[in-house]
C-alpha positions as CSV (number, residue, x, y, z in Angstrom):
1,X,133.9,56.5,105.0
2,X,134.2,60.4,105.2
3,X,133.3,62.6,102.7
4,X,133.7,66.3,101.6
5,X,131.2,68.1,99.7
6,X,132.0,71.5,98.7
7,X,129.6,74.8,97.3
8,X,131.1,78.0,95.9
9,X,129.1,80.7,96.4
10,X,129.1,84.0,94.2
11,X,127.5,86.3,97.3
12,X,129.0,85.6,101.2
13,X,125.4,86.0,102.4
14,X,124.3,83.1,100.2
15,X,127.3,80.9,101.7
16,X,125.9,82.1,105.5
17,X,122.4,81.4,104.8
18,X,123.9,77.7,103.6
19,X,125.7,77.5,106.8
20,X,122.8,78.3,108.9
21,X,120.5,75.9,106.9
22,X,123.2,72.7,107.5
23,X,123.0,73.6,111.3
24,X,119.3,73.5,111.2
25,X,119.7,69.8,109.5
26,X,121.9,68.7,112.4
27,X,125.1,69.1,111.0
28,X,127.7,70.1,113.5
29,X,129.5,73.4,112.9
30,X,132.8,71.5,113.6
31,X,132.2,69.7,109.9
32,X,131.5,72.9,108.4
33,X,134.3,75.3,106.9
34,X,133.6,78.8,105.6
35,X,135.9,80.4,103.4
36,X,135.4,84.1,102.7
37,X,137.0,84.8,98.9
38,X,139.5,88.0,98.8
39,X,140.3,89.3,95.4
40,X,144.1,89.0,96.3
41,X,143.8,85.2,96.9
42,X,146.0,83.3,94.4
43,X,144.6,80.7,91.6
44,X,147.5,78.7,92.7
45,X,146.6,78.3,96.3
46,X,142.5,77.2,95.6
47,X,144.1,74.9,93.2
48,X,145.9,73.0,95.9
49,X,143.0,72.9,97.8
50,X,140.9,71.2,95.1
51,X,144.0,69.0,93.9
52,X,143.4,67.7,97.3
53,X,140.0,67.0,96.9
54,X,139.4,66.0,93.4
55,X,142.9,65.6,91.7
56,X,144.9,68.1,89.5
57,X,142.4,67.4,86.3
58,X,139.7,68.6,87.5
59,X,141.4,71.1,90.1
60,X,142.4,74.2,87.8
61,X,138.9,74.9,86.1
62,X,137.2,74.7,89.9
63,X,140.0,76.7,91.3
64,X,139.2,79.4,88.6
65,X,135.6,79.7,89.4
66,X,136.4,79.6,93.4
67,X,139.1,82.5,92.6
68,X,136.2,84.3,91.2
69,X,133.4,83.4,93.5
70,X,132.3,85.1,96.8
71,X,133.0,82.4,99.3
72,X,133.5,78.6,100.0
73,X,131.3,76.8,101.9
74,X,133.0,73.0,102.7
75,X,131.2,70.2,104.8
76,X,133.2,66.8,106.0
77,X,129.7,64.6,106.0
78,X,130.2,61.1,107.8
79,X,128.3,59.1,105.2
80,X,127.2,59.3,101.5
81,X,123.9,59.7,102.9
82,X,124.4,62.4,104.4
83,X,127.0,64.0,101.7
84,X,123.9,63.8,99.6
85,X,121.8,65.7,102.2
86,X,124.5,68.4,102.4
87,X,124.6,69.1,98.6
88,X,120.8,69.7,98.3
89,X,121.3,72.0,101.2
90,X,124.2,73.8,99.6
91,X,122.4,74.1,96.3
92,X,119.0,75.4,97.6
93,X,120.7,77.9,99.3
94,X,122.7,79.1,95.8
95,X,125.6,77.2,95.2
96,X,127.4,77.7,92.2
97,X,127.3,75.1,89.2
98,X,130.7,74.5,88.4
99,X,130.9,73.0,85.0
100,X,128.8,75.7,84.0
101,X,131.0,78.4,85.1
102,X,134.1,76.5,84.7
103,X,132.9,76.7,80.8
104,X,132.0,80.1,80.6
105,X,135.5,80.8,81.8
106,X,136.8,79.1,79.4
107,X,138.7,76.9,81.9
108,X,137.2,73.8,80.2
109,X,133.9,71.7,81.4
110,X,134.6,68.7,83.9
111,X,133.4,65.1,82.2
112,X,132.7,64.1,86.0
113,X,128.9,62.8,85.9
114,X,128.6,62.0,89.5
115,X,128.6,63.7,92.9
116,X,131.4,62.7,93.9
117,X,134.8,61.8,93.0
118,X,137.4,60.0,95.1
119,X,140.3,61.6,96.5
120,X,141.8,59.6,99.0
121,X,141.5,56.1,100.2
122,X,139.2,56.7,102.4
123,X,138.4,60.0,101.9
124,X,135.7,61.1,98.9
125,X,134.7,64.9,97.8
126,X,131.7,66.5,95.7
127,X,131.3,69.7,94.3
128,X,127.7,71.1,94.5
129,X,125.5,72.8,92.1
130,X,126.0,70.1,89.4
131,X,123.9,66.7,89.3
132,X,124.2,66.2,86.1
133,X,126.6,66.8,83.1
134,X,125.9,69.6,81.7
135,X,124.8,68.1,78.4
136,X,122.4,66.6,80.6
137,X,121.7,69.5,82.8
138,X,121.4,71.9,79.6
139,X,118.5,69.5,78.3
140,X,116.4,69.1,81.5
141,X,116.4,72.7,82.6
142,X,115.5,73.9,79.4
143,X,113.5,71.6,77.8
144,X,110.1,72.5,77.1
145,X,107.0,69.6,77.8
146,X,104.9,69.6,74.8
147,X,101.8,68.7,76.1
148,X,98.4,68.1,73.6
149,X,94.7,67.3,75.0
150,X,92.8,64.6,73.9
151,X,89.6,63.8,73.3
152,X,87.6,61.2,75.4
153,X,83.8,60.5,74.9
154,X,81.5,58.4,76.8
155,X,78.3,58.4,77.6
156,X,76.0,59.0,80.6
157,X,72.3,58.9,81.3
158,X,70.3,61.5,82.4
159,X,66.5,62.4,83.5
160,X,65.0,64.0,80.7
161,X,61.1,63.4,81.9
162,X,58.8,61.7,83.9
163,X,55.2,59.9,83.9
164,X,53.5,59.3,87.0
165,X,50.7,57.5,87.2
166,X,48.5,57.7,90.9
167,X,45.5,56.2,91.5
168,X,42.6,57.0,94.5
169,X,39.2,56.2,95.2
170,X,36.6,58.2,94.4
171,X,32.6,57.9,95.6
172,X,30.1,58.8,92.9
173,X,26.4,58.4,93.7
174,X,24.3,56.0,91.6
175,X,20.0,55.7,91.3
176,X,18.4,52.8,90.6
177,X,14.2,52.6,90.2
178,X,12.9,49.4,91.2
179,X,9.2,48.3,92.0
180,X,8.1,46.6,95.4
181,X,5.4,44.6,96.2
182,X,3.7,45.0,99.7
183,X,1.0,43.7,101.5
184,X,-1.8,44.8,103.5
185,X,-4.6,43.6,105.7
186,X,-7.9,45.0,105.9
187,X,-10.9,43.5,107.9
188,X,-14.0,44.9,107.1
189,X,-17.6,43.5,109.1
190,X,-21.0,42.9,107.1
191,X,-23.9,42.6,108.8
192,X,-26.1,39.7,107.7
193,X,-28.9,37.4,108.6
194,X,-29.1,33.9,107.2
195,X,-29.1,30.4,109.1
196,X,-25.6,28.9,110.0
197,X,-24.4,25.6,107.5
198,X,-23.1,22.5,108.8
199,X,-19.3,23.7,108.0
200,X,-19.7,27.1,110.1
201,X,-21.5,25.2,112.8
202,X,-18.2,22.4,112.8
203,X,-16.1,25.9,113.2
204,X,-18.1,27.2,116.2
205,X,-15.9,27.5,118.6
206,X,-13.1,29.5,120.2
207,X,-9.8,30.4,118.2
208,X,-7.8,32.5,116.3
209,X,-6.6,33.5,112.7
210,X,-3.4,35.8,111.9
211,X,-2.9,36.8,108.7
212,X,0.8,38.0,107.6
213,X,1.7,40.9,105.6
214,X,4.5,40.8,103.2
215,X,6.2,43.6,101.6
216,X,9.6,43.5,99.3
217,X,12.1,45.9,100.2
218,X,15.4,46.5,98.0
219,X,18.6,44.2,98.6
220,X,21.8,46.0,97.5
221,X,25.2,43.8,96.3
222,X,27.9,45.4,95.6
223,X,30.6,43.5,92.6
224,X,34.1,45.0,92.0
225,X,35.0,44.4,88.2
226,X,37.5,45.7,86.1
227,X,36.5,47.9,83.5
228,X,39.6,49.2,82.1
229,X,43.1,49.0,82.2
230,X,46.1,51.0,82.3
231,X,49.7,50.0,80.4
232,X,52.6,51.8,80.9
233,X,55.3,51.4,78.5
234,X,58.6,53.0,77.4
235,X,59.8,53.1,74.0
236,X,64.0,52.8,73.9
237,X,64.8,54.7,70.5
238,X,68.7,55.5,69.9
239,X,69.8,59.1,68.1
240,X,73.0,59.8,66.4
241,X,74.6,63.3,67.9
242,X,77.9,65.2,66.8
243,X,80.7,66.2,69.8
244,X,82.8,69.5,68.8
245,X,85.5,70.2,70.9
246,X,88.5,72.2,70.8
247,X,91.4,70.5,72.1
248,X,94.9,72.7,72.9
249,X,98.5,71.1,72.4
250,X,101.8,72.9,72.7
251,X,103.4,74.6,69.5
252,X,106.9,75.9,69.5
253,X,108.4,78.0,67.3
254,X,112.2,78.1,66.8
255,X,113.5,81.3,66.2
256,X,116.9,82.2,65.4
257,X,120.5,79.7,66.6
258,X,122.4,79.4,68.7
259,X,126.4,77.3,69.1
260,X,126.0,74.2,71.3
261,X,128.8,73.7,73.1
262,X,131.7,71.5,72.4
């Protein structure tokens, strides 16, 4: 199903630019009309045009602002899709909100909340610059966000200190006075002259006799024992602390009024 989507333009250049951008997005220029706006043209003949598109309600107040408007910028779109695409296009580039104008002319606002209204059987149109009524539109353009910080507080843990503890081995030199016992031989001859007893006379004969010498000489032993020990311990201890922050929020003051519109 075709459809029309329309933008009024207040400058020509805007309504080029527009035209130029739809041709970038792959519209063809055979769907796209350009109407330049002389001061002579007649409310009359835009009328019929719109009466065409959107029916005679709604056709006088659009007809006022396109009388009044630079140029006319219309695009015959093969699908709602890419209607849709068209408008965005058409707005970006400056279209004229219609209502808007239509009320500041004092033609009367449209109640048309949509993008489109049909026209035909199979043929639907839309009107850019407007996605909204402009109830709607009034309250999301100028509405202003009041935004406040809060306040979150948690915890994390951090180093605040260490203990290290290393151990090595060390040599220290040690004296110990001990006493040893030794032996020694001495052999010593005496001359004498007496007559030999039976037991040296059974002993007369060859051999030998060694003697030994003993000494004592130090033995060293060396024990590992534990003399002392060494605890490490941490002590968990829990403090109360105060956070001060300064958190911002919006504040907005009201100055003055104003008429809302009917």
């Amino acid at each position: 199903m075709s459809q029309t989507v329309v933008g009024i333009f207040e400058d020509p250049s805007d309504a080029q630019d527009a035209v130029q951008q739809l041709l970038v997005h792959g519209f063809s220029r055979a769907d796209i009309d350009i109407s330049i706006q002389k001061s002579e043209q007649s409310t009359e003949k835009l009328g019929s045009f719109f009466t065409s598109l959107f029916g005679k309600e709604e056709a006088k107040s659009y007809a006022e602002v396109a009388r009044q408007s630079g140029a006319i910028v219309t695009v015959h779109a093969d699908s709602a899709n890419q209607a849709a695409q068209a408008a965005n296009i058409l707005d970006e580039a400056g279209a004229l909100d219609m209502d808007e104008r239509a009320y500041q002319y004092g033609a009367g606002a449209s109640e048309r909340a949509g993008m489109y209204e049909q026209a035909g059987e199979c043929e639907q149109a839309g009107v850019t610059g407007k996605e909204k009524p402009m109830a709607e539109q009034a309250r999301g353009e100028n509405a202003i966000p009041i935004i406040e910080e809060q306040l979150n507080v948690g915890k994390r843990e951090i180093e605040t200190g260490r203990v290290m503890l290393r151990s090595k081995i060390i040599e220290q030199p040690v004296e110990e006075h001990l006493r040893l016992r030794e032996e020694h031989v001495h052999v010593e001859r005496h001359a004498v002259d007496r007559p030999a007893t039976e037991a040296e006379m059974s002993g007369f004969k060859e051999g030998e006799i060694e003697i030994v010498e003993h000494a004592e000489v130090p033995v060293v032993n060396k024990e590992a024992r534990v003399v002392e020990e060494v605890q490490v311990e941490k002590d968990i201890g829990e403090r109360e602390e105060i956070v001060r922050e300064k958190l911002r929020k919006t504040q907005v003051n009201i100055e003055g009024g104003g008429k809302r519109p009917q």
